[in-house]
Each structure stands twice: as C-alpha cells, then as structure tokens.
C-alpha positions as CSV (number, residue, x, y, z in Angstrom):
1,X,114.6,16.6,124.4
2,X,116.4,16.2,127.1
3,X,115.9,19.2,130.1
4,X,119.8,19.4,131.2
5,X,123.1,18.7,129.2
6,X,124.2,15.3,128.6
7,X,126.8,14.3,131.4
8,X,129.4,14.4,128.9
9,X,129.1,18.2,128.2
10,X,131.3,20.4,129.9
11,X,130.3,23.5,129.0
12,X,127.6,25.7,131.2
13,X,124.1,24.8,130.5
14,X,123.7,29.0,130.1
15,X,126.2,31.6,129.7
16,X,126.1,35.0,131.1
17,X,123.6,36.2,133.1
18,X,121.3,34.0,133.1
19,X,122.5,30.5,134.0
20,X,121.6,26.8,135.1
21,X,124.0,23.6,136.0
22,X,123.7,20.3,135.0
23,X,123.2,17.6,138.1
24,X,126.7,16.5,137.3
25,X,125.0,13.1,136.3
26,X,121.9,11.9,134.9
27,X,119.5,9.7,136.8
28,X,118.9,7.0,135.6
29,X,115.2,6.4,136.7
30,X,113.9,9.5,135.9
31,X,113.6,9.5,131.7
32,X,114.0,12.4,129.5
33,X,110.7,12.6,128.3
34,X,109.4,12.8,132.5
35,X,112.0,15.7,133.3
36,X,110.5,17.4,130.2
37,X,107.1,17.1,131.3
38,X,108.1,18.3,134.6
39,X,109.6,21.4,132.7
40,X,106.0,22.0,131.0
41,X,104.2,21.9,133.4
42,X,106.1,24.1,135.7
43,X,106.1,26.5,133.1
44,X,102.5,26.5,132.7
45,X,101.4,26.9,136.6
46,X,104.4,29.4,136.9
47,X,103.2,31.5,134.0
48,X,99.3,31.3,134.8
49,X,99.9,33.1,138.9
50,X,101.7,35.5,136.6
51,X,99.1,38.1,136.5
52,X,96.2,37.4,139.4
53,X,98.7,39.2,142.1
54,X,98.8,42.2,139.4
55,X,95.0,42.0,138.2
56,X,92.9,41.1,140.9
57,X,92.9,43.6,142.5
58,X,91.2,45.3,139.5
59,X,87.1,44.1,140.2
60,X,87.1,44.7,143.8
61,X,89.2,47.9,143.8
62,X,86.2,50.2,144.9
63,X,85.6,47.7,147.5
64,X,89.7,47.6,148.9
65,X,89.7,51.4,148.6
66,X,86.7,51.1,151.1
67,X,87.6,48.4,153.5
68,X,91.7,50.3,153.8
69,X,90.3,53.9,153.2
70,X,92.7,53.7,150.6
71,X,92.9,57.4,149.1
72,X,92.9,58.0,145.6
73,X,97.0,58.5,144.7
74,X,97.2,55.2,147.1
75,X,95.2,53.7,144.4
76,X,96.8,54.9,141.7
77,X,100.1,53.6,143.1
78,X,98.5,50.2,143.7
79,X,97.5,49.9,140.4
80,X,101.0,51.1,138.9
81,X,103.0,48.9,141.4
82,X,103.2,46.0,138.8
83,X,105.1,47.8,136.6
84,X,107.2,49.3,139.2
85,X,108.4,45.9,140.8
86,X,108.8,44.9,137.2
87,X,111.1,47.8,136.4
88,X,113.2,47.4,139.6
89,X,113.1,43.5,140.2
90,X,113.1,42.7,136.4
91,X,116.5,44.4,136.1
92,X,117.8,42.0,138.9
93,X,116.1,39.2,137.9
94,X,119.6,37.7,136.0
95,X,121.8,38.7,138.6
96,X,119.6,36.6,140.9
97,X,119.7,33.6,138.4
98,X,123.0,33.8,138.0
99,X,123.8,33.6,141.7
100,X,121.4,31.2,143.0
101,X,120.3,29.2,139.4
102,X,117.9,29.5,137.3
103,X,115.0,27.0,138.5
104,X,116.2,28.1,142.3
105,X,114.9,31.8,141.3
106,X,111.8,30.6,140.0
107,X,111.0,28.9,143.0
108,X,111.9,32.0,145.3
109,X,109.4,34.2,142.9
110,X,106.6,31.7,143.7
111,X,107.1,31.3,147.3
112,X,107.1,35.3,147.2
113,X,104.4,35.7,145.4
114,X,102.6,32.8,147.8
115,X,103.5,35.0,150.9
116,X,102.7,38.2,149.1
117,X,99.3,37.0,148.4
118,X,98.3,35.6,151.5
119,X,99.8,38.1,154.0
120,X,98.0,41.4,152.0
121,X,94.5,39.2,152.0
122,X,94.6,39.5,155.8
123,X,96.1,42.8,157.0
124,X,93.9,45.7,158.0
125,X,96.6,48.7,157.1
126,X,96.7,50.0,153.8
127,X,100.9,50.1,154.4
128,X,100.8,46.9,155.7
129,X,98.3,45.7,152.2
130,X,100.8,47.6,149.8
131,X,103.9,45.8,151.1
132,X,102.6,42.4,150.9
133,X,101.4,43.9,147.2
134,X,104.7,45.1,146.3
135,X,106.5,41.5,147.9
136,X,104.0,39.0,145.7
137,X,105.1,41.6,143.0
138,X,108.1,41.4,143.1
139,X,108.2,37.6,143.0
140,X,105.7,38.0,140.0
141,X,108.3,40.1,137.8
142,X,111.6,38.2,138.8
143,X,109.7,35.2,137.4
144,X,108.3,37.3,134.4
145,X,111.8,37.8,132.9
146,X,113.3,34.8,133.5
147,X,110.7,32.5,131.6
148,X,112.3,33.3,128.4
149,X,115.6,32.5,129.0
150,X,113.9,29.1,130.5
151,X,112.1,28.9,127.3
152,X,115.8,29.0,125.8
153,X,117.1,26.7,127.3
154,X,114.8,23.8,127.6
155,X,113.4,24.5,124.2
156,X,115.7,26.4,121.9
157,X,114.8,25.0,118.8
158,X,110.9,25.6,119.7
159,X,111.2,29.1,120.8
160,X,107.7,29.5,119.3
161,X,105.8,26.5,120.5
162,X,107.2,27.0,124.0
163,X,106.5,31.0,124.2
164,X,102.7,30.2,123.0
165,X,102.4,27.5,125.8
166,X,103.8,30.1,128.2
167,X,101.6,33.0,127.2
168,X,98.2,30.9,126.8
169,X,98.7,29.7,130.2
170,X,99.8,33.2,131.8
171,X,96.4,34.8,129.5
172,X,94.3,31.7,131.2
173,X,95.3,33.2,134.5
174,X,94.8,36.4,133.6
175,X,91.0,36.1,132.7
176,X,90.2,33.6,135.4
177,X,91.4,36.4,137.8
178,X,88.7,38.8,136.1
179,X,86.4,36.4,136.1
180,X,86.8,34.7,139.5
181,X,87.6,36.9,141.8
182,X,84.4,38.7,142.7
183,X,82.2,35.5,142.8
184,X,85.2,34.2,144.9
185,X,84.5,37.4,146.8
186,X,80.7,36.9,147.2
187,X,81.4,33.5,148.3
188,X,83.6,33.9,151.0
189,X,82.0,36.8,152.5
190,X,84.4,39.7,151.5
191,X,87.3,41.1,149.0
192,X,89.9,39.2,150.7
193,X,88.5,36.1,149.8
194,X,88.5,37.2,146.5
195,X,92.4,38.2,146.6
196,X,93.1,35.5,149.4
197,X,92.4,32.4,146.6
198,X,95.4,33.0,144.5
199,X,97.9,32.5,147.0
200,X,96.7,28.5,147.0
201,X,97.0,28.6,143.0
202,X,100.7,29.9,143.5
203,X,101.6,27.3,146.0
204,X,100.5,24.3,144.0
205,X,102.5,26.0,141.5
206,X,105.5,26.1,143.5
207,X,105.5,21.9,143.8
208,X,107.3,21.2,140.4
209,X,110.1,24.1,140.4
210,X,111.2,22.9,143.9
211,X,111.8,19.4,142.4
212,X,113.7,21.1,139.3
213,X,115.2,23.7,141.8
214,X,117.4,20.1,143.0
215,X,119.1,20.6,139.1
216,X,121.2,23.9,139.9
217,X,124.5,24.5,141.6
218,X,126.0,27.5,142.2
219,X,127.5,29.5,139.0
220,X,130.4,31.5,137.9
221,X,129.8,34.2,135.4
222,X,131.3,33.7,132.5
223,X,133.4,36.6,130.8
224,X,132.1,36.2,127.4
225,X,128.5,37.0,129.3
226,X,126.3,40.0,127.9
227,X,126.2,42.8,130.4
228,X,123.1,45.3,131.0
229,X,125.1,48.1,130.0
230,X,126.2,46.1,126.4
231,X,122.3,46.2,125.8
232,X,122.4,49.7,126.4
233,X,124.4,50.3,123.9
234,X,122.8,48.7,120.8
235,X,119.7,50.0,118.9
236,X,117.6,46.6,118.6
237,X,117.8,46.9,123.5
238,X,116.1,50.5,123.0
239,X,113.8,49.7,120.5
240,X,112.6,46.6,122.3
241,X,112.5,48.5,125.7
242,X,110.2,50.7,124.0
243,X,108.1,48.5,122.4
244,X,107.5,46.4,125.9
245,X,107.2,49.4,127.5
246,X,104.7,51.4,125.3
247,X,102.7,48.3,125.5
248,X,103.0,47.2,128.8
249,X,101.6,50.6,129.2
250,X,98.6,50.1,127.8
251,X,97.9,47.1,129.4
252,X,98.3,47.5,133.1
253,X,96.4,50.8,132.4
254,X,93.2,48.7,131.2
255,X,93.2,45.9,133.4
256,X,93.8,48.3,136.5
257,X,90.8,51.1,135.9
258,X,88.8,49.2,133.1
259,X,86.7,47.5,135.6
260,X,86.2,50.8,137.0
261,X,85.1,52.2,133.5
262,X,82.4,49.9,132.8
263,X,81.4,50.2,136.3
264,X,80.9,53.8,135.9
265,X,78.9,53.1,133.0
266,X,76.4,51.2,134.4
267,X,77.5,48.0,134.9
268,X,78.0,46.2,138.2
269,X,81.0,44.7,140.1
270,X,80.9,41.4,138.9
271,X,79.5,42.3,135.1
272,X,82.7,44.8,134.8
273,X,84.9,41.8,135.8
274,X,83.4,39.5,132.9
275,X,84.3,42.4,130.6
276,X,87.7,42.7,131.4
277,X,87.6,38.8,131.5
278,X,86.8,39.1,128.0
279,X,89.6,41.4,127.2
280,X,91.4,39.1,128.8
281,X,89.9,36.0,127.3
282,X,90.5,36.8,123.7
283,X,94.0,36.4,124.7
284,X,93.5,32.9,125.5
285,X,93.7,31.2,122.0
286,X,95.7,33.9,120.3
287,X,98.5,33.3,122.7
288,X,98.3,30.0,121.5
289,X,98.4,31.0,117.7
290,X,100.4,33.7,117.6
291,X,103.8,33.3,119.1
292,X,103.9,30.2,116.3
293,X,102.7,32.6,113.4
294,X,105.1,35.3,114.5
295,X,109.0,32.6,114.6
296,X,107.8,31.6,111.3
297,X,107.6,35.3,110.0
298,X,110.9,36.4,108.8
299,X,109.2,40.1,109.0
300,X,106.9,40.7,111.6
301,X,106.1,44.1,110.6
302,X,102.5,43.5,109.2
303,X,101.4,41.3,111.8
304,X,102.7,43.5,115.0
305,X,100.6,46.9,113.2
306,X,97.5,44.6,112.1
307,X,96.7,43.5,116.0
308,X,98.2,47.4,117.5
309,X,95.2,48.3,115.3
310,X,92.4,46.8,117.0
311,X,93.3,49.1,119.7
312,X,92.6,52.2,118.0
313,X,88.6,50.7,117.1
314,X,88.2,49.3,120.3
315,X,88.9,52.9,121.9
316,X,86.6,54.5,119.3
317,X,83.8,52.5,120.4
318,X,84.4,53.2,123.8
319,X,84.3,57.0,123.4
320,X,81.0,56.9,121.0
321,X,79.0,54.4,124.0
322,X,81.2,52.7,126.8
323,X,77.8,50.7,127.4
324,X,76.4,49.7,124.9
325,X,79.2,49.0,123.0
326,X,81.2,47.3,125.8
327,X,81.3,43.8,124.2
328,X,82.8,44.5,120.7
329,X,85.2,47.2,122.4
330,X,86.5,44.5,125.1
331,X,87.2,42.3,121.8
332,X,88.9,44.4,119.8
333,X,90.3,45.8,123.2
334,X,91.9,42.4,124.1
335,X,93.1,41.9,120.5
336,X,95.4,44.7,120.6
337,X,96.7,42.9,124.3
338,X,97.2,40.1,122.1
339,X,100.7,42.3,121.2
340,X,102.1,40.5,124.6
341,X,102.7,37.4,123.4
342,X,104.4,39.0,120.1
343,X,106.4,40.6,122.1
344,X,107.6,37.6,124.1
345,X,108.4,35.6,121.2
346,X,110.3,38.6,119.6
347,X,112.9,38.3,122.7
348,X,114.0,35.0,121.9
349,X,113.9,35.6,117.9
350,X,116.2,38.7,118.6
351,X,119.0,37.2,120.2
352,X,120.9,34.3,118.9
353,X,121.9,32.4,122.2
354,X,120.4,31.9,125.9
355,X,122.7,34.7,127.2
356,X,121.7,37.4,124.6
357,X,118.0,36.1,125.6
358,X,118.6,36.6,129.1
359,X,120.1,40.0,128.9
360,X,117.9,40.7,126.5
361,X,114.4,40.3,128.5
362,X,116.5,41.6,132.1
363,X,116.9,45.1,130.0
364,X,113.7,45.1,128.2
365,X,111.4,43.9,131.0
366,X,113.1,46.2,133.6
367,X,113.0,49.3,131.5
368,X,110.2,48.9,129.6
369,X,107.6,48.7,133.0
370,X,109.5,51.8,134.6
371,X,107.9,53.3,131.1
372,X,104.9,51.7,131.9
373,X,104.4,52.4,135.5
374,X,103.6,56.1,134.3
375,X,100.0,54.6,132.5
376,X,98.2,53.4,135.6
377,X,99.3,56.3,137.7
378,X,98.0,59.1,134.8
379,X,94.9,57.2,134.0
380,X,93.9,57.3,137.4
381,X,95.3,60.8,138.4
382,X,93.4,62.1,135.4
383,X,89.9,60.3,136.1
384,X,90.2,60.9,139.4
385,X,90.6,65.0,138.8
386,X,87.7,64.8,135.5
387,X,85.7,62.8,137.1
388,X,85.2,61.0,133.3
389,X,86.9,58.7,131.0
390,X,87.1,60.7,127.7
391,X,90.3,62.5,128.6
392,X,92.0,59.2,129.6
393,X,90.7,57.1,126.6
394,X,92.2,59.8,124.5
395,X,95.3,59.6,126.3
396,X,95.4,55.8,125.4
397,X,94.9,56.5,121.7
398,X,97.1,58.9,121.5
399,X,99.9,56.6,122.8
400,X,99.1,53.6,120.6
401,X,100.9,55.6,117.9
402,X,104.4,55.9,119.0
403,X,104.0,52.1,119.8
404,X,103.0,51.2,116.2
405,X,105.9,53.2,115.1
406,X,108.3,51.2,117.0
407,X,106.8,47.9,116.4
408,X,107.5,49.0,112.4
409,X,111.0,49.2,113.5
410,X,111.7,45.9,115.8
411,X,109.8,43.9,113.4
412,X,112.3,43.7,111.0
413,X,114.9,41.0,111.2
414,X,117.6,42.1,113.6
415,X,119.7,40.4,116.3
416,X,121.3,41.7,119.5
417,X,124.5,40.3,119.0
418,X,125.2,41.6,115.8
419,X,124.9,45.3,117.1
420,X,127.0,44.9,120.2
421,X,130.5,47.1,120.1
C-alpha cells in the first residue's frame, strides 16, 4: 500500500490533530512498495531507541548515583522522569504534529533524544545529567504517542500487524538496553560508556525519517478535528488513561529499581541487568503475537486479565525468595509487561479514524504517565526509608487490582467517537 494519498486525493492525509501532507505529486522513481519499506523500517529503529534513554540508566544506577553524588530523591526523580516527560510532552505531541507534520516531529524526537543521550553521557553535574535526561526524554515520549497515529495512517487496515512490529522492535530495545549496557560499561571503562552507546543507535535511526520528513508541508487544522478536551469528556478517554497509566505504573517502577532488587539480593551488576533483560525479553515475541491476537478479539476482556495475572505470581515469588526464585519471577514478571503492547493496539481498535487515534493516544499517553510518574518516585522513596523491598512489592500488588478492574472495563467493544457530545 501506498505510504501517502494518491495525487488525485484532495482531502488531508490526517485530520485533526494529528496530521501529514501528501508531496503534492508522486515520484515516479521511487515505487510504492520502496516508500513502504522506508515506512517499516523507520518505524522499527524509531520504536527500538524508545526505551534505552528511559531504561539504561537502570543497571548502572548505583554507579551514576556515585560518579554525580546523586542523592537519593535525585534518584528517585531520575527514575520517574520518563513518565514525567511523557505526561507533559505526550499531551503536546499532536499539537507539534499538527504544526510541523507528522514525519517532521519524528525526526525532531530522534535528533532530541540523539542530543539528549550524548550530552548527559559526558557532563560531570548532576543538573547538567538530569537536563540532558529530561531533553532525550522528552524526544522519546513525543515520538511514543505519535507512532500510533503513524501506524494509522500508513497501515489502517493492519492496525494489528503494524502495532506488533512496533512493539517487538521497541521490547528488542528495551532488553538489549538491560542487557548491554553494563558490558558496554565494562568495556569502555565507565557508566558513561554504557549510557553514551545509545545515542549512535538513535542517530542511525534518525536517517530514514529525515528522508520521509521531505513528505510534509505545513497544515491547517481542520474543524471537524477531535480536541483534548472532547476526550475528556467521554468515558472510553478515562478509562484508557487509566489503564495506560496504572500500567505504565508498574512498569517504569520495575525496570527503574528492579536491578536494584536483585542486586540487593545478591546478585551483581551485570547478573541484575540480565534479569531485568529477561523481564524484558519475554516481551520480545509476545509483542509480536499479541497485538495480532488482541484486533482479532472482538472482546478483549479475558486476554487483558489472563496476562495482568502473571503479575500477581511473579510478585509472590519475589516476596517468598527474590533469589532464588529470580528467574521464574522475571518471567512471569515480564509477562504481565506484556499488557503494553495490548494497550497499544487497543488505541487504534478504540477509535474509528486517524484523528480519533491521535487524540486518543495525545490524552491517554499524556495523562496516563502523570499517573505513572508517582510509581518510581514511591518505590524508591519507600526503599530508600525501609531499607527493604517487601513494603514496595506489596505496594505493586496492591495496585495490580485496580488495573485488572479497568482493563475488564476497556476491553469490551467501545469506540471514542461514539461517546463524544
């Protein structure tokens, strides 16, 4: 299919907030199927420097603490800033794609997240390393929510096949950033090594969105676009903002102190990375499989409560022996991450066209990390103050229930545009 409308279309290639111009005319020696290809893989280097500027830090986080004297709320503010910059950048991320277009944005995010990456893998100032943090964040969650609506548009009839490609990638980067960056570290002398490397994996993946970024034009919003506030008003925009957010929760809270945990327990550096790198690595083919299982569900009810419950075992094992147990608990662990993806795909099955997509993800990205940023922060304020992991493992469980509840409710058939008065 072809990547931008056919010449003779004069409608907007996207509507509302979210929106992308056709070149005006099609080039004739660049084929359909090559401009597709271009669109995949953009998508898939986009999607996997998703998460190292977020999760890297994770292994060597005793080690940055000690090299910036990095105190312990400092900490737990680095660790909750990638839900922050997702709460506050997520919410403009439309408005930006609106202005500039679409592929233009994503290829701002990267060269953010590029800069971001580099500059904090150099400075000695703990300020200094949590502004170059916050800048390759914020280029990571202005990307983060508009994927979808790319997803939309390129592939709208595929919503499923193209979220799983998207998610696999982004849970490929995910676990190679567990499970690189403290060899990486080793290697090159130092933690900023270690964190240094994924700015060059974010530049190579800024090469094809700067040739797709030649495809937009400057937009007008359209009056018939959905607003932020329009999802505000409907129950299906709460319900998902909860769900991402309950979730989202849960996730930046393991990946940013569960390196820690094992650590604590006995492990080393680099043998606490490999076990978040499994939590991350059962993501891997799930990702794939999932999104495709969950478009062809009419209900997704069954399967959103059968994966929310490997959380709950996972964190059982973990309270009876973090150590010995550490394997089967990062599986089950990871398979209750595996809710991401589900989550993903559930934005483009809840909204019938790219707009209500786009608003859709701005509003349920943004608000649903702001939820989130509280996890990191609490898990860390409440170790740091019992010295011990029972007290925060319980807090996990204890917020795994609300999240089933709501996933009961957003996987039943529903779309956005049918609740908006």
């Amino acid at each position: 299919m072809t990547i931008l409308p056919e010449p003779a279309d004069t409608s907007p290639a996207v509507r509302g907030d979210v929106t992308t111009a056709r070149t005006g005319c099609e080039d004739p020696a660049v084929s359909a199927a090559r401009r597709t290809a271009l669109v995949v893989v953009g998508l898939v280097l986009l999607s996997f420097n998703l998460r190292p500027a977020a999760v890297s830090v994770g292994p060597v986080l005793e080690e940055v603490r000690d090299g910036l004297a990095l105190s312990g709320p400092e900490a737990g503010l680095l660790t909750s800033l990638p839900v922050l910059a997702f709460a506050v950048f997520g919410a403009l991320a439309p408005t930006f794609a609106r202005l500039v277009g679409l592929h233009r944005s994503a290829a701002a995010s990267l060269a953010a997240v590029v800069v971001g990456l580099a500059g904090r893998a150099a400075v000695h100032d703990d300020v200094a390393f949590l502004a170059l943090s916050a800048l390759a964040l914020a280029g990571m969650a202005t990307a983060n929510v508009l994927i979808p609506s790319l997803v939309k548009l390129h592939f709208p009839h595929r919503v499923g096949w193209a979220t799983g490609v998207y998610t696999t990638a982004l849970a490929v980067g995910l676990t190679s950033a567990f499970l690189l960056t403290v060899p990486v570290a080793h290697t090159s002398g130092g933690w900023r090594g270690g964190l240094g490397v994924w700015s060059l994996t974010a530049l190579l993946a800024l090469v094809p969105w700067l040739a797709l970024a030649t495809h937009d034009r400057h937009l007008e919003r359209d009056s018939r676009s959905i607003s932020f506030g329009a999802v505000a008003r409907t129950r299906l925009g709460w319900a998902m903002a909860l769900l991402f957010g309950l979730q989202s929760l849960q996730a930046y809270s393991i990946f940013g102190w569960f390196a820690q945990l094992w650590r604590d327990h006995g492990y080393g550096a680099e043998q606490a990375g490999l076990l978040v790198g499994i939590v991350a690595g059962v993501s891997i083919p799930l990702s794939l499989w999932l999104p495709a299982l969950c478009a062809r569900l009419e209900n997704q009810v069954g399967l959103i409560l059968a994966v929310l419950a490997s959380y709950l075992v996972g964190y059982a094992l973990l309270l009876v022996d973090a150590h010995s147990l550490a394997i089967p608990a990062a599986v089950l662990v990871g398979i209750g991450c595996c809710v991401f993806p589900v989550v993903l795909t559930l934005i483009g099955l809840r909204a019938r066209t790219p707009d209500g997509t786009a608003a859709l993800s701005g509003f349920t990205q943004s608000l649903g990390y702001l939820m989130a940023a509280l996890g990191p922060f609490l898990v860390g304020t409440i170790y740091d103050s019992t010295g011990g992991w029972t007290t925060p493992l319980w807090l996990l469980v204890a917020l795994v229930l609300p999240l089933m509840a709501v996933g009961a409710y957003v996987g039943r058939p529903a779309y956005l545009e049918d609740q908006l008065r």
